[in-house]
C-alpha positions in Angstrom: 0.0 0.0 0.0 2.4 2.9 1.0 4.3 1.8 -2.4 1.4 2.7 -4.4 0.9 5.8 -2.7 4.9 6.8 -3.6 4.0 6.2 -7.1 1.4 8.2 -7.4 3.2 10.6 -5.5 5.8 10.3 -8.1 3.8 10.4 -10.9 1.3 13.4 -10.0 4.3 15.2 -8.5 6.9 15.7 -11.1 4.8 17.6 -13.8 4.1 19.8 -10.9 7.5 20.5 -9.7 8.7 21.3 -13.3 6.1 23.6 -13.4 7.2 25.1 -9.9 11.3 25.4 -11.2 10.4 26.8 -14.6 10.9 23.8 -16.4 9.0 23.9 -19.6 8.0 20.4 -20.1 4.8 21.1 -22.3 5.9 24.2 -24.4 5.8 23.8 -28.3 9.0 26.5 -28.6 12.2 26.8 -27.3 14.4 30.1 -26.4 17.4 29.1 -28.9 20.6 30.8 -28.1 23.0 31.4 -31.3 26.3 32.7 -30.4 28.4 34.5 -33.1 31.6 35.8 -31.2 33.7 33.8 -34.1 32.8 36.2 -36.4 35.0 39.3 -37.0 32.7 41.8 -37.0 31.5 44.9 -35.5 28.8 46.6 -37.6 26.6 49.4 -36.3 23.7 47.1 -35.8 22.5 43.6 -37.0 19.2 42.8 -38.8 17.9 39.8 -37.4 14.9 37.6 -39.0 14.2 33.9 -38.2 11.1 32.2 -40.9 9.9 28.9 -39.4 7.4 28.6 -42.2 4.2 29.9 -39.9 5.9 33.3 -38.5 9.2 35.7 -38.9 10.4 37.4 -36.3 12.4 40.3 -36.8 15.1 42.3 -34.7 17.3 45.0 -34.5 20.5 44.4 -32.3 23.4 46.8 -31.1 26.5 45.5 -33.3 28.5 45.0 -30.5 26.1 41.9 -29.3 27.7 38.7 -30.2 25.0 36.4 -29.2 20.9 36.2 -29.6 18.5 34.4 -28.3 15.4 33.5 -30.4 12.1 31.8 -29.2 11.9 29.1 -32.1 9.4 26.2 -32.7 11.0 22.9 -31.1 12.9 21.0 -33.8 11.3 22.5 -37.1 14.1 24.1 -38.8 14.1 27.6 -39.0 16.5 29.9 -40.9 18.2 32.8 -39.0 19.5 35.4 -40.7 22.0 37.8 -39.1 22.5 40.6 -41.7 25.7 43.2 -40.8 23.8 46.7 -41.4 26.5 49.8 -42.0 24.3 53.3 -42.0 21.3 52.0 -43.7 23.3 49.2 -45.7 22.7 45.9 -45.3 25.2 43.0 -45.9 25.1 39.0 -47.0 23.7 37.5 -44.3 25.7 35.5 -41.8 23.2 32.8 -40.0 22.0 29.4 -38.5 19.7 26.6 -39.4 18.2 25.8 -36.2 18.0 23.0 -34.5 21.1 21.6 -36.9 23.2 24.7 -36.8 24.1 26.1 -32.8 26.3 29.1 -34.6 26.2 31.8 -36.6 28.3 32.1 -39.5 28.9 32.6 -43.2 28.3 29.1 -44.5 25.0 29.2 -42.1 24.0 32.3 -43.8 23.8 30.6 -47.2 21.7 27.4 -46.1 19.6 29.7 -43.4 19.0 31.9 -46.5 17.9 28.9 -48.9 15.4 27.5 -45.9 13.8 31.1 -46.0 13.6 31.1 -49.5 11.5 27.9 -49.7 9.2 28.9 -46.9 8.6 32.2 -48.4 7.7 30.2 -52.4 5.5 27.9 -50.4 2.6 30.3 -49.9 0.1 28.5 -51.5 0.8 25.2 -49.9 2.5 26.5 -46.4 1.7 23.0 -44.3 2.9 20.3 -46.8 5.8 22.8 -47.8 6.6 22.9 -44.1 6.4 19.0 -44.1 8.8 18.7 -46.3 11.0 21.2 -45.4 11.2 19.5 -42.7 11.5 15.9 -43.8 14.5 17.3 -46.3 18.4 16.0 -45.5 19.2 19.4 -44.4 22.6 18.2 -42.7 23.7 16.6 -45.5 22.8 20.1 -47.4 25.3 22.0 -44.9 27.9 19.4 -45.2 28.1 19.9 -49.1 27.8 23.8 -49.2 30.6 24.3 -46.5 32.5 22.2 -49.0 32.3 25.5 -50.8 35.3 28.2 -50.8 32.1 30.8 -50.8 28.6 29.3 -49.9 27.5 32.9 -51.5 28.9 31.7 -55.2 26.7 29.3 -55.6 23.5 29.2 -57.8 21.1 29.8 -55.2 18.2 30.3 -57.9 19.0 26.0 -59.1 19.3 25.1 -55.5 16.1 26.2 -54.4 13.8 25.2 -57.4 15.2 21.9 -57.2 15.2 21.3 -53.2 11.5 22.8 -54.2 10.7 20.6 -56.8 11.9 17.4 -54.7 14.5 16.6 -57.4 18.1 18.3 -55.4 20.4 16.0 -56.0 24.7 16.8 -55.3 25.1 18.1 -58.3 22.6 20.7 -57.9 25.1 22.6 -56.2 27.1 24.6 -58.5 28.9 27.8 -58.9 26.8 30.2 -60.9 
């Protein structure tokens, strides 16, 4: 008998003392926390816009910060792009695919920028796009563009329509 009651004990207690410390057990997000101290920059501010495929979120930081914190849906990838602003100039973007990227950087940029393109073409279809995109090999994807000397080089136009089209193959990745 007082076995049974430590299990229930147990079992009705835990959910509640998650709730008590903070823990967020039952949350459909996460706050995501992308540091880019690596990178040798200082602009005068940084653009910063994550597409999950339902939302975007967009912020302005100082360009001294060198890390940001995003509340992102758990484990659908997202693109984060971290553009270098100069007076009212914006840069390439440097960036992250969450959840398969945890920095910011130039190669990032490229495949954050190529997730946002999809998202933003899929309109007419946003759920099954947003299947999809997230079904797609996307670490394989990174693997082969940071094979590049310069992510940016790279037909981004051919890359898209055919990760779009369900056709991408290696050799879809090509220098324009």
């Amino acid at each position: 008998m007082e076995i049974k009651k430590f299990a229930v004990l147990v079992v009705l207690g835990i959910p509640f003392l998650g709730l008590i410390a903070g823990c967020d057990m039952i949350s459909e997000t996460e706050c995501v926390r992308m540091d880019f101290s690596s990178v040798d920059l200082t602009p005068d501010s940084w653009y910063v816009s994550c597409c999950d495929g339902e939302s975007e979120q967009v912020h302005v930081q100082d360009g001294s910060v060198k890390c940001l914190e995003v509340e992102l849906p758990k484990n659908c990838p997202a693109g984060i792009l971290v553009y270098p602003v100069e007076g009212s100039v914006r840069g390439k973007p440097l960036g992250a695919l969450y959840p398969f990227q945890d920095e910011i950087s130039v190669a990032g940029g490229f495949v954050a920028y190529i997730a946002d393109r999809l998202y933003r073409g899929a309109e007419n279809d946003a759920e099954s796009s947003r299947d999809y995109i997230a079904r797609f090999n996307w670490p394989r994807f990174i693997e082969v563009c940071s094979e590049a000397e310069d992510p940016w080089r790279l037909d981004c136009e051919r890359i898209v329509s055919a990760i779009a089209s369900g056709s991408f193959k290696k050799s879809d990745v090509k220098v324009r």
